[in-house]
C-alpha positions in Angstrom: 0.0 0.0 0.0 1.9 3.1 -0.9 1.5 6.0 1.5 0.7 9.8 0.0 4.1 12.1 1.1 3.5 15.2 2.7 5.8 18.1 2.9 6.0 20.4 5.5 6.7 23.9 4.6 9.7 24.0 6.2 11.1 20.8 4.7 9.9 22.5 1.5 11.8 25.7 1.6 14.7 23.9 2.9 14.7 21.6 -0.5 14.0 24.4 -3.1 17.5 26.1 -1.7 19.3 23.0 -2.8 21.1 21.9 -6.1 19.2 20.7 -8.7 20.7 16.8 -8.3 20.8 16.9 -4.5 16.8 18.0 -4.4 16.1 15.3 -7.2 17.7 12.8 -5.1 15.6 13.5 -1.6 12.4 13.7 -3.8 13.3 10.0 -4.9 14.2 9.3 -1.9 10.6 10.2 -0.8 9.2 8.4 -3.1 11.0 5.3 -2.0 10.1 5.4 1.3 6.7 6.2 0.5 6.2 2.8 -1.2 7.8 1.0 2.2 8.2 3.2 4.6 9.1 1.0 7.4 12.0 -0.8 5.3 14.9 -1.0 7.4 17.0 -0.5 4.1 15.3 3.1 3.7 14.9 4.4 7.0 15.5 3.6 10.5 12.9 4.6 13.9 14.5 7.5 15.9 14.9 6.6 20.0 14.0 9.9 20.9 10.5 10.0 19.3 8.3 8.6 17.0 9.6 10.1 14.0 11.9 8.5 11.5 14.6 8.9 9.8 16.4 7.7 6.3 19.9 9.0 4.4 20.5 11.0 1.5 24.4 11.6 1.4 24.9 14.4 4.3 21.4 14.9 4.4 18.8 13.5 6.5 14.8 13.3 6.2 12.6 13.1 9.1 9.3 11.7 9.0 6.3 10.6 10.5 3.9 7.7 9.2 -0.1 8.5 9.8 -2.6 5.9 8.6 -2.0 6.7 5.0 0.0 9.7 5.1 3.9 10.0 4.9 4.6 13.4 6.8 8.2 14.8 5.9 8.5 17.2 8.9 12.4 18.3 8.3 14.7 18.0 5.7 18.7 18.8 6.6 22.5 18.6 6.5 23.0 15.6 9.4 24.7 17.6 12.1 21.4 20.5 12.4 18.4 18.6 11.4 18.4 16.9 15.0 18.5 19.3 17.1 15.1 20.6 17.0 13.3 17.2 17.9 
């Protein structure tokens, strides 16, 4: 059952700044994830909450499954897009 992806307008702003390539690359990565998102070879649970998270080079995606919603809530270099949880 694939999931409808959601992007927050943060997450949004934060991936029109981006190159071209890297911004095609998250979107696909989205796209993956929205297909299986609990696939441990796309993303991985956070401890801290109930969010997730999955890789796309230095960059991270955080999101949230609900019912049949994928919620992207943040969308960031590794080292910043953690702080905020």
């Amino acid at each position: 059952m694939p999931y409808t992806p959601k992007i927050s307008s943060e997450a949004l702003k934060y991936l029109e700044r981006l190159d071209r390539n890297t911004a095609k690359r998250i979107v696909e990565k989205i796209q993956a994830i929205a297909k299986e998102p609990f696939n441990f070879r796309l993303s991985k649970p956070l401890r801290a909450s109930n969010k997730r998270t999955a890789r796309v080079g230095d960059y991270r995606i955080l999101f949230v499954v609900e019912s049949d919603t994928l919620l992207v809530s943040d969308i960031g270099p590794r080292g910043n897009v953690y702080r905020d949880i």
